[in-house]
DOMISE-114502 format. One record per atom (N, C-alpha, C, CB): residue in one letter; atom name; x, y, z. Coordinates in steps of 0.001 Angstrom, whole numbers, plus 500000, padded with zeros to 6 digits. Atoms other than C-alpha are relative to their C-alpha. Glycine has a CB too. Layout:
  baba  lumtor       X       Y       Z
     A      CA       X       Y       Z
...
This chain:
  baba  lumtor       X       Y       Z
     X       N  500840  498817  500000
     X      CA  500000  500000  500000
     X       C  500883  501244  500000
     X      CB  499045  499999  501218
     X       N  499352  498462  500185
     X      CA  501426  503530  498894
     X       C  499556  500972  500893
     X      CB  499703  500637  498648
     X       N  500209  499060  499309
     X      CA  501820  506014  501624
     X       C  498947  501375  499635
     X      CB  501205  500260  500179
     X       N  500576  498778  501010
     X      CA  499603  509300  500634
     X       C  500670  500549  500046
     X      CB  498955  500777  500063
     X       N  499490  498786  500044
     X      CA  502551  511450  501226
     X       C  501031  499472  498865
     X      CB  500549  500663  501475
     X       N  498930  500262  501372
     X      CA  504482  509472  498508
     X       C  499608  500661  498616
     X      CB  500079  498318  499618
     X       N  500715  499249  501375
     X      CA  503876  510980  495192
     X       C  500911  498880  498875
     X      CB  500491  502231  499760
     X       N  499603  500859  500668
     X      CA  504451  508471  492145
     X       C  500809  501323  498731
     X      CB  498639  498818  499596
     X       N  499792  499044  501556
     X      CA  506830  510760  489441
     X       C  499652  501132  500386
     X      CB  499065  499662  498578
     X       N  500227  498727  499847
     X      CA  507271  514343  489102
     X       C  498471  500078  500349
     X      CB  500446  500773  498773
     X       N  501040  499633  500836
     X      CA  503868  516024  489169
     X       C  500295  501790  500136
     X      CB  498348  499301  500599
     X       N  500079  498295  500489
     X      CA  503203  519738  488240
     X       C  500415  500493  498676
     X      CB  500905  500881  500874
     X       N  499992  499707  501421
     X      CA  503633  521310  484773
     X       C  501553  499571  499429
     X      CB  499618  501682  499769
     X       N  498587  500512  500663
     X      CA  506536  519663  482316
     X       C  500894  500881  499642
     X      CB  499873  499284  498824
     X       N  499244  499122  500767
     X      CA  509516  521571  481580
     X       C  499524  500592  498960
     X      CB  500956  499507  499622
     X       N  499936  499875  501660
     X      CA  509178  523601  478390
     X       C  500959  500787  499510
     X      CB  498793  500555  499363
     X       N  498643  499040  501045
     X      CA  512189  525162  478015
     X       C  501112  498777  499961
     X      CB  500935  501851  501017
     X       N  499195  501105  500537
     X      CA  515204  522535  476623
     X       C  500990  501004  499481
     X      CB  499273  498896  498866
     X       N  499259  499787  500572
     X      CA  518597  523341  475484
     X       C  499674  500170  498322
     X      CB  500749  499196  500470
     X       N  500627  499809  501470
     X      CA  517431  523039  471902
     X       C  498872  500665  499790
     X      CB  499708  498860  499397
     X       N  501494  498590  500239
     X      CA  513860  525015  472418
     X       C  501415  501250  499713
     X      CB  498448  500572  502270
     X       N  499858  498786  499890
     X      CA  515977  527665  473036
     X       C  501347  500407  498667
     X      CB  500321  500273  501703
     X       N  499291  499347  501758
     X      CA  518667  527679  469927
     X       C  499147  500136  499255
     X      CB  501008  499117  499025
     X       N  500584  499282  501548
     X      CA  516011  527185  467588
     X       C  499516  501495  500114
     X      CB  498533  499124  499366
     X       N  500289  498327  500432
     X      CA  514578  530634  469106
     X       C  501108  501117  499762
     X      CB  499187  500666  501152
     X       N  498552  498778  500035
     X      CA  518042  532276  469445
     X       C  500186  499902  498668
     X      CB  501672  499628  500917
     X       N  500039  500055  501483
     X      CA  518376  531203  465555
     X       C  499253  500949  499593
     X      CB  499548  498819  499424
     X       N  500886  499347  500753
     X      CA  515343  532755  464734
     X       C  499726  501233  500410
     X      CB  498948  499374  499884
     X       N  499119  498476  499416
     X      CA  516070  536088  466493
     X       C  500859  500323  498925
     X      CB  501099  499847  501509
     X       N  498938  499966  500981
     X      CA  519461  535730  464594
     X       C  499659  500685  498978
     X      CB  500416  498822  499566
     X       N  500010  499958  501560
     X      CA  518047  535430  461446
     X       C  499168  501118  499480
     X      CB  499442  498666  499382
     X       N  501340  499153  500679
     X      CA  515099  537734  461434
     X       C  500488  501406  500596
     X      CB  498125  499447  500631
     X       N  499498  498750  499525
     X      CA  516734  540389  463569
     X       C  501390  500487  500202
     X      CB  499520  500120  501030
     X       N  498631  500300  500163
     X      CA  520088  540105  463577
     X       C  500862  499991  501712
     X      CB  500612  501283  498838
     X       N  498779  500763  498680
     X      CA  523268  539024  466472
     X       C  499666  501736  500705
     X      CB  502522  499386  499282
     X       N  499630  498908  499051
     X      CA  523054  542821  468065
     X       C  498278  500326  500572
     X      CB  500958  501520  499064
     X       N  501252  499777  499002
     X      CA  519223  542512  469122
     X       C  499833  498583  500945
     X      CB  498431  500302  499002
     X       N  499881  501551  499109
     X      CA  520139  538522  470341
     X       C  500156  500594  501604
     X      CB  501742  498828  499456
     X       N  499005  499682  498839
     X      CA  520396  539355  474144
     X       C  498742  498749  500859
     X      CB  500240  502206  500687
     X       N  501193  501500  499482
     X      CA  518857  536820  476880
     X       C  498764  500643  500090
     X      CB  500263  499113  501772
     X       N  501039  499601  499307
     X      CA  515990  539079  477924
     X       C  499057  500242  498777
     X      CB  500302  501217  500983
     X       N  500347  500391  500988
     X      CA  515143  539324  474249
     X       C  499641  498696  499416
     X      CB  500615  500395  499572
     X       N  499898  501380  499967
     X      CA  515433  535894  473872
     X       C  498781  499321  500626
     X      CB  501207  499645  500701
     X       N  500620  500365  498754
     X      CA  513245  535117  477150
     X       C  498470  500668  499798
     X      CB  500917  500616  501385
     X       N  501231  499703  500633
     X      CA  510488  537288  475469
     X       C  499302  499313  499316
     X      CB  500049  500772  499396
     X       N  500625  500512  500731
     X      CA  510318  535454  472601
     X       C  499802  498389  500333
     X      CB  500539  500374  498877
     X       N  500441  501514  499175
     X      CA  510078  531886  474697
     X       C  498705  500318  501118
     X      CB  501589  499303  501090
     X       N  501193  499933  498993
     X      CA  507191  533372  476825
     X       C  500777  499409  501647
     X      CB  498491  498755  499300
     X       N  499351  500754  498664
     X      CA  509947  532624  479834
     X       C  500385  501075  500473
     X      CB  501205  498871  499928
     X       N  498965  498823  498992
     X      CA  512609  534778  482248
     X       C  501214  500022  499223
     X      CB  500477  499476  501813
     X       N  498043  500212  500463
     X      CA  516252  535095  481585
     X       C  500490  499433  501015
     X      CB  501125  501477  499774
     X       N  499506  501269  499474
     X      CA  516835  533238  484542
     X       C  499785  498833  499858
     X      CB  499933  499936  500870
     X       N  500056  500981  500281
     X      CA  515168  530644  483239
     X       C  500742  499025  499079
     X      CB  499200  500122  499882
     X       N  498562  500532  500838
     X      CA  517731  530248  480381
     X       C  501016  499629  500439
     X      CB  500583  500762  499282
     X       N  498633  500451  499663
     X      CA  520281  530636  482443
     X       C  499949  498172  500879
     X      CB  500678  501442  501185
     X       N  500079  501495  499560
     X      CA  519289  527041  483611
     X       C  500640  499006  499105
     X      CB  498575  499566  500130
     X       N  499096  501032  501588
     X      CA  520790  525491  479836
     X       C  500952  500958  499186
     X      CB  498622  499347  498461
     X       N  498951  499372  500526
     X      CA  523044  527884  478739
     X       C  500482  501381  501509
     X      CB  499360  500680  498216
     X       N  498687  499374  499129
     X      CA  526268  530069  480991
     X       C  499322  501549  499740
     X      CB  501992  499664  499204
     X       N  499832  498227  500146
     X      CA  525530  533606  479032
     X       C  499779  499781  498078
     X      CB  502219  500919  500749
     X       N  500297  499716  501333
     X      CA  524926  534799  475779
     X       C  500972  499637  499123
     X      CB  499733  501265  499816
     X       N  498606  500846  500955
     X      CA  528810  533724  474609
     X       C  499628  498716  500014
     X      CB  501716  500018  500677
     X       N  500085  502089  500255
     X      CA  527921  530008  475422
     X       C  499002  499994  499044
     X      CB  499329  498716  501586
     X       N  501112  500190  500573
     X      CA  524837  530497  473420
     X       C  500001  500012  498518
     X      CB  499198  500845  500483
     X       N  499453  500187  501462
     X      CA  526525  531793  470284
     X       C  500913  499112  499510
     X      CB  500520  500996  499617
     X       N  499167  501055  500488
     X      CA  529164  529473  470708
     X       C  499161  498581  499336
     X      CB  500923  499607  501286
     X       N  501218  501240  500197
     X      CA  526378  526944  470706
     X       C  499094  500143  498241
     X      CB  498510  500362  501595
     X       N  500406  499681  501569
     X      CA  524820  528605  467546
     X       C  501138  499530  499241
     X      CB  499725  501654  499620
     X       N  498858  500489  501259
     X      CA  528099  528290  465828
     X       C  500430  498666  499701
     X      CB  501309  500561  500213
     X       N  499203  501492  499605
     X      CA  529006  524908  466767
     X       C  498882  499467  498721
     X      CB  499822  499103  502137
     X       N  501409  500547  501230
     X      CA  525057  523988  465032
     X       C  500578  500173  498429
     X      CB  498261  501299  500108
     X       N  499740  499644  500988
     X      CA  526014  525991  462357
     X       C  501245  499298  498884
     X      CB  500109  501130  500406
     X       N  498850  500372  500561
     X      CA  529405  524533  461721
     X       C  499607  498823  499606
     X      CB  501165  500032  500769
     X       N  500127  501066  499924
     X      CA  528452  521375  462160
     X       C  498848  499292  498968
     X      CB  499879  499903  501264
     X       N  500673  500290  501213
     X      CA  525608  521521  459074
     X       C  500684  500078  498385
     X      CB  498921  500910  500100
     X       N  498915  499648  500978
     X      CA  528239  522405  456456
     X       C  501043  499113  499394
     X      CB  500682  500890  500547
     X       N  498965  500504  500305
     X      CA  529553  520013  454296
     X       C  501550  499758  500190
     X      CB  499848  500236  499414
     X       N  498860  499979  500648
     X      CA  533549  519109  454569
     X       C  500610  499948  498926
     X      CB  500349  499557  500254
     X       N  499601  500245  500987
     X      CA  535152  519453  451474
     X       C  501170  499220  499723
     X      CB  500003  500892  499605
     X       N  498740  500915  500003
     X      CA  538149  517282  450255
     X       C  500700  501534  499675
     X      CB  500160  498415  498673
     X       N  498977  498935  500384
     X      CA  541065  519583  450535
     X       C  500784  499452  499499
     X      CB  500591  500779  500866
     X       N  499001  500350  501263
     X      CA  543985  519632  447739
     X       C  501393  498939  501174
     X      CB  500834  502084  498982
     X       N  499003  501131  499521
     X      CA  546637  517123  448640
     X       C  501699  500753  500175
     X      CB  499974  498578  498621
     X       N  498709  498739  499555
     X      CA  549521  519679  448327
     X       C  499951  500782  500977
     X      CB  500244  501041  499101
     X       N  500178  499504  498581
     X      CA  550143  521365  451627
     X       C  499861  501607  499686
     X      CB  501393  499561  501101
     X       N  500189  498554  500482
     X      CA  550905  525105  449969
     X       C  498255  500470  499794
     X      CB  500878  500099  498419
     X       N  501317  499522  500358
     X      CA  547213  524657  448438
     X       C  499107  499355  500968
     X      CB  499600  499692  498530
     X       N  501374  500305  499228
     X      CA  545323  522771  451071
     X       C  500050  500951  501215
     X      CB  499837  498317  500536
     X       N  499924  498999  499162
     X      CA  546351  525842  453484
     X       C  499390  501421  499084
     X      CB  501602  500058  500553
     X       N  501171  499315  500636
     X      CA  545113  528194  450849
     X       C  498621  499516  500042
     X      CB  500242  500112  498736
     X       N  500779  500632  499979
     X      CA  542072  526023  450332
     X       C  498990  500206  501147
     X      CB  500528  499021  499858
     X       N  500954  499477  498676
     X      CA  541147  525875  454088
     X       C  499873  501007  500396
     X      CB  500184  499631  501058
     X       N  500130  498649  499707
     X      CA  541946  529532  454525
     X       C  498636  500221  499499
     X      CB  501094  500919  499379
     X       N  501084  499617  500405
     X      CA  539425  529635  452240
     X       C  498241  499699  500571
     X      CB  500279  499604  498878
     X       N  500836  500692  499056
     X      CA  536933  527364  453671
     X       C  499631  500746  501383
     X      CB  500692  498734  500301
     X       N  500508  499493  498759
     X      CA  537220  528852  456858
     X       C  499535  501638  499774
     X      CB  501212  499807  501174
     X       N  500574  498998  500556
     X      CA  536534  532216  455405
     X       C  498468  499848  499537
     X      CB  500822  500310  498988
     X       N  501994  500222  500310
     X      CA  532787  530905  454072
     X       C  499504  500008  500998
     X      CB  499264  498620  499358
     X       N  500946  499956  499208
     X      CA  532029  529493  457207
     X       C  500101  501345  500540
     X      CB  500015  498953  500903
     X       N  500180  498553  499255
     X      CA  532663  532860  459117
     X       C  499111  500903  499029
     X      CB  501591  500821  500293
     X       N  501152  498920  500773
     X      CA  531047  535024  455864
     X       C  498909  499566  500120
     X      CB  500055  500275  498518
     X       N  501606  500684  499877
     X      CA  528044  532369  456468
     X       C  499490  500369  501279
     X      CB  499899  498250  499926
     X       N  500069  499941  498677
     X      CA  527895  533590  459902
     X       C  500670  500957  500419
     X      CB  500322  498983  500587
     X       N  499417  498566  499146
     X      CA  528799  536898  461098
     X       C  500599  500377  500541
     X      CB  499743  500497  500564
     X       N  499637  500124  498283
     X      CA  528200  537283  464244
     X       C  500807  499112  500761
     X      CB  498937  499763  500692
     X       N  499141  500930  499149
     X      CA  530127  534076  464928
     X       C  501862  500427  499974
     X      CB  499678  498306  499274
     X       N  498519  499380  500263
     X      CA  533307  536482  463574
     X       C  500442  500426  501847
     X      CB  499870  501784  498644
     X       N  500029  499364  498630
     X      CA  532567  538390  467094
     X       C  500414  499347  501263
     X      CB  498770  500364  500237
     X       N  499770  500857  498750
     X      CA  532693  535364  469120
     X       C  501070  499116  500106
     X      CB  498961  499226  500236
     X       N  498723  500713  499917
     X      CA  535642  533080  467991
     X       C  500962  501556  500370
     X      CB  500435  498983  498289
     X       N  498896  499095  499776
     X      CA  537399  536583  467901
     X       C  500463  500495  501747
     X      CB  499519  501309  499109
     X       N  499477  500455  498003
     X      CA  537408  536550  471903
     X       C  500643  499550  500339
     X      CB  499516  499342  500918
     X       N  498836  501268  499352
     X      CA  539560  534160  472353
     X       C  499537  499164  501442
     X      CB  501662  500884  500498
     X       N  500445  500514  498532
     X      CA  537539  532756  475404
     X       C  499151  498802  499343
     X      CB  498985  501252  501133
     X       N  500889  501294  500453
     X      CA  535314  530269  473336
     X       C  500873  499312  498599
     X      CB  498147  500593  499486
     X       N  500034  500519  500840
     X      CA  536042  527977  470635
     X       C  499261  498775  499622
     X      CB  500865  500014  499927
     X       N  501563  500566  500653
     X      CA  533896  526372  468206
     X       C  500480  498366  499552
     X      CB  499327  501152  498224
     X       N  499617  501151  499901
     X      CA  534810  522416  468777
     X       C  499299  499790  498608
     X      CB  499651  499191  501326
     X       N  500850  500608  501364
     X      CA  532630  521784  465000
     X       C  500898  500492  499260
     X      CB  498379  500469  499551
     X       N  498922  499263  501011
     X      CA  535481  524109  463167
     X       C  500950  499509  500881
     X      CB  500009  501799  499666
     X       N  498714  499962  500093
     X      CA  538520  522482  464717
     X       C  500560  499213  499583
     X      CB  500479  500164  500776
     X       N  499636  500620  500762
     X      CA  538676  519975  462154
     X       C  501090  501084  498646
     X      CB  498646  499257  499676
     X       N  499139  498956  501168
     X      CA  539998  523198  459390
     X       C  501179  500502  500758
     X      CB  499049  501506  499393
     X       N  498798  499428  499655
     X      CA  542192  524549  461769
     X       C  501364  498950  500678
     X      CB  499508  501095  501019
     X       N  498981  501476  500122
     X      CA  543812  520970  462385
     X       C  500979  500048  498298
     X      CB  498582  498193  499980
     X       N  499500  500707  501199
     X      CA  544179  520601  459006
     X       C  501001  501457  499239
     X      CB  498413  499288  498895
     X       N  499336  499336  499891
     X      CA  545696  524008  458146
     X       C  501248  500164  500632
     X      CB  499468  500453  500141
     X       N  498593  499589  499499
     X      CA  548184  524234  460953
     X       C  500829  498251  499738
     X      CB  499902  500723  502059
     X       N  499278  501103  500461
     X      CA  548909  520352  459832
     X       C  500729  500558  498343
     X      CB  498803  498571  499930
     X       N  499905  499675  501387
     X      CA  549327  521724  456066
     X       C  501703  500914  500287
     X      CB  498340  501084  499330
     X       N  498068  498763  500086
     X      CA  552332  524324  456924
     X       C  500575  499354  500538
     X      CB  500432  501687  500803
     X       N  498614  500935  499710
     X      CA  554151  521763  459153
     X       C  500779  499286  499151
     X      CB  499782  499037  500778
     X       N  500482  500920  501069
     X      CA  553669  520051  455700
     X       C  501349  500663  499526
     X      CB  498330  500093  499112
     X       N  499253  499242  500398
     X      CA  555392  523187  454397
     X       C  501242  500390  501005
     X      CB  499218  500946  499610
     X       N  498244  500113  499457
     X      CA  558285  522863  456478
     X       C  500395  501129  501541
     X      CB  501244  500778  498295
     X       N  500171  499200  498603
     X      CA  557389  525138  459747
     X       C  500007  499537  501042
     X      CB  499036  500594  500187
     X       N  500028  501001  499114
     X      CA  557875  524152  462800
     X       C  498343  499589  500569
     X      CB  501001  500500  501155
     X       N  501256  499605  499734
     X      CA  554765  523365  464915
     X       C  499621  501228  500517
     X      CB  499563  499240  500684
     X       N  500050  498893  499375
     X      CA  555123  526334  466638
     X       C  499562  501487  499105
     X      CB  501326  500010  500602
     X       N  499758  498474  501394
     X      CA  555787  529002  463807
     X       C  498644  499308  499226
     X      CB  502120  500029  498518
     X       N  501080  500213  500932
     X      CA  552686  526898  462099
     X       C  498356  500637  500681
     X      CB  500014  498213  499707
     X       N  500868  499197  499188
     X      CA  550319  527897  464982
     X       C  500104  501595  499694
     X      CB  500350  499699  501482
     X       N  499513  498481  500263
     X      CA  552024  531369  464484
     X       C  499116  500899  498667
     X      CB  501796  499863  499534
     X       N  500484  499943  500771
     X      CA  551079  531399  460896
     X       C  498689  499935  499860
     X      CB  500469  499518  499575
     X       N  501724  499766  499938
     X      CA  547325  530388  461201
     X       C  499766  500900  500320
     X      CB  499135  499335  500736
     X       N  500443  499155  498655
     X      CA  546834  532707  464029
     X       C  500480  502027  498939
     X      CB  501600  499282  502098
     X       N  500281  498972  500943
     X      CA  547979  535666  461015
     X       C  498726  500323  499060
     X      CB  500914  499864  499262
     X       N  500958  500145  500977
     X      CA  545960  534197  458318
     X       C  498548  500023  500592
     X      CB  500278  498750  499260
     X       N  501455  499897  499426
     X      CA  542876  534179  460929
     X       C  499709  501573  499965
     X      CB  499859  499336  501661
     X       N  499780  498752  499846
     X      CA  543842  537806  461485
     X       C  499384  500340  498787
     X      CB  501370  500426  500251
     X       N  500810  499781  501163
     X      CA  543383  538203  458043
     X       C  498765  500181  499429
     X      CB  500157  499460  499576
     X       N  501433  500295  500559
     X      CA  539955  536616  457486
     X       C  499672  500986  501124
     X      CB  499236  498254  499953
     X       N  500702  499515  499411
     X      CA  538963  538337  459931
     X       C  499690  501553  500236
     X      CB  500234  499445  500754
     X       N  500059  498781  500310
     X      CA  540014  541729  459225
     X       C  499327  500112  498474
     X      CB  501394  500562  500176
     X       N  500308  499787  501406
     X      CA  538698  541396  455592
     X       C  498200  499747  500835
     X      CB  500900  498634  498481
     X       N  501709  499864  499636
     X      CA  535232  540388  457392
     X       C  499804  501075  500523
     X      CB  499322  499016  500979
     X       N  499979  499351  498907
     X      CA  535417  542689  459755
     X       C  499817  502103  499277
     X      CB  501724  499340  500918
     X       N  499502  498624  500646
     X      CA  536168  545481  457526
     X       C  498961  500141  498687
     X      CB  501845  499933  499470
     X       N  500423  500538  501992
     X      CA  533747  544630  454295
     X       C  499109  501482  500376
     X      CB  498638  497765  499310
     X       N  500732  498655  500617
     X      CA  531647  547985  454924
     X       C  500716  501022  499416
     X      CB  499288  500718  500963
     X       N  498979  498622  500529
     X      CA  534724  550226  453964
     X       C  500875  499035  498887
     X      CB  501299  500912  501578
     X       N  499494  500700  501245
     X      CA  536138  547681  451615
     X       C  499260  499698  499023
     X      CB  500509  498941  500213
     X       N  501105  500102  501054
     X      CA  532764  547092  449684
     X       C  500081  501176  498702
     X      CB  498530  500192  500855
     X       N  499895  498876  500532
     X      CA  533092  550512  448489
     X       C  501248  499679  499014
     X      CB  500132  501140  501067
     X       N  498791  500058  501271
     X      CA  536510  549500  446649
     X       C  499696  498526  499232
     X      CB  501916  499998  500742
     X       N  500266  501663  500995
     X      CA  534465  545803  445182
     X       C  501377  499973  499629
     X      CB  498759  499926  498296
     X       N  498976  501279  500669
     X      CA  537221  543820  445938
     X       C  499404  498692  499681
     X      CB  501177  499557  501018
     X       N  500750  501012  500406
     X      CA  536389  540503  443915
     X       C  500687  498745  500773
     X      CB  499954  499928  498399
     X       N  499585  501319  499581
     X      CA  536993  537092  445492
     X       C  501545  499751  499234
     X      CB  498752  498824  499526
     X       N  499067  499908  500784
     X      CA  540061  536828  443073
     X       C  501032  500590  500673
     X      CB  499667  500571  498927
     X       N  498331  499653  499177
     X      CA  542095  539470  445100
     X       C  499696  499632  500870
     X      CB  500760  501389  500294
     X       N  499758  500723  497994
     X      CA  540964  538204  448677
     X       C  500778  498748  499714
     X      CB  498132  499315  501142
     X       N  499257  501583  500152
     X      CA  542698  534597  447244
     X       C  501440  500702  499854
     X      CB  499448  498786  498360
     X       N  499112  499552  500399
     X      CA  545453  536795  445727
     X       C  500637  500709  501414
     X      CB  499627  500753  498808
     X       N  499615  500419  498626
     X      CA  546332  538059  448956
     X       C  499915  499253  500968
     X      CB  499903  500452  500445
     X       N  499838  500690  499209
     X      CA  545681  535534  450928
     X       C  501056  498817  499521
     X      CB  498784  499716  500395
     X       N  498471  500634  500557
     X      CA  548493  533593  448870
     X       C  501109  500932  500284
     X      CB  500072  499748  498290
     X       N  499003  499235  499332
     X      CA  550517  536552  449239
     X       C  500760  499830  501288
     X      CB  499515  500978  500121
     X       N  499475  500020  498489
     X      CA  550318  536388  453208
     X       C  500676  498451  500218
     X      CB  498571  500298  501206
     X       N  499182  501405  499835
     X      CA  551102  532514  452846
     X       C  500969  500132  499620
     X      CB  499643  498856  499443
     X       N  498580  500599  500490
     X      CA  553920  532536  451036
     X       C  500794  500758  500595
     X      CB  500369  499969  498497
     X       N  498801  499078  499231
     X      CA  555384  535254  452986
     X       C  500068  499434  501670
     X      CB  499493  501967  499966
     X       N  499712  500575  498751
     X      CA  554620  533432  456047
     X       C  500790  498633  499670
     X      CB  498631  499781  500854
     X       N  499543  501182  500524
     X      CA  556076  530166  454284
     X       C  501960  500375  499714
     X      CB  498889  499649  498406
     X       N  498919  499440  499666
     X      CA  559080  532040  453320
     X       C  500951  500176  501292
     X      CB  499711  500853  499691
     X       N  499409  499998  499225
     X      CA  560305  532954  456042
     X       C  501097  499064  500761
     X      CB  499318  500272  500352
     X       N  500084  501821  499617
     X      CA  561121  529211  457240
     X       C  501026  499201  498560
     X      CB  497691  499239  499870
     X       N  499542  499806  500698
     X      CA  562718  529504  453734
     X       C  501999  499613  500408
     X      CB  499290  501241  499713
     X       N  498721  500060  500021
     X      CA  566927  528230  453463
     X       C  500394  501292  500040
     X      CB  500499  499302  498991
């Protein structure tokens, strides 16, 4: 016989907020309003919830984009990169340049240096593997990425005052070979 003060299983109303309820709404924020109206209390509106209630499945608004990006990364084909190390470091430069132009706001948040996006650290494996390729140490190859990120990221970062001079895909490759080979150089006899 069951006590009456036992209770069989939760009772009272079911969760309805979930780690995943709440990206798809932070997505759809994202997308319809863009990364600088994303904030939790915005967020917490459009779930009919609190912002402390979020903070129950996600840290802060960085874990949240990291969390967006990770999704994001993680829907995006891999491509086969070139088998030559010179061009599969161009290649992924390039690569990693889409995903960030496919994604913005996620420029804002790897650029912190406090998060990284575990779904993108397959390109930056394979990059700083590619210049060891090219004859760098590991050290100076970390070195090197950590320019060429600079790069992408100043060319994103910068596209409202560079639009104005339509640069075409053609010279962003054309310098971004430039900066390789001068970082490759170096390392040079």
């Amino acid at each position: 016989m069951q006590s009456p003060n036992t209770r069989p299983g939760r009772i009272g109303r079911p969760p309805r907020l979930s780690r995943e309820t709440i990206l798809v709404a932070a997505q759809r924020v994202l997308d319809e309003e863009g990364a600088e109206h994303l904030s939790m209390r915005r967020l917490a509106r459009e779930l009919s919830s609190t912002p402390m209630a979020l903070y129950r499945h996600v840290r802060d608004k960085d874990e949240l984009l990291m969390l967006l990006l990770d999704a994001y990364v993680r829907r995006i084909p891999r491509p086969d990169l070139p088998d030559h190390p010179r061009e599969r470091v161009v290649a992924g430069a390039q690569v990693l340049h889409g995903i960030l132009e496919g994604c913005p706001w996620g420029v804002e948040v790897l650029a912190s240096d406090r998060f990284v996006s575990t779904s993108a650290t397959w390109i930056v494996e394979s990059i700083v593997d590619a210049l060891v390729l090219c004859g760098l140490s590991p050290a100076d190859a970390v070195y090197a990425y950590r320019v060429i990120w600079f790069c992408l990221v100043g060319e994103l970062t910068s596209r409202p005052f560079t639009e104005r001079a339509v640069a075409s895909a053609d010279d962003r490759v054309r310098g971004l070979e430039a900066v390789i080979d001068g970082l490759l150089s170096q390392n040079a006899p």
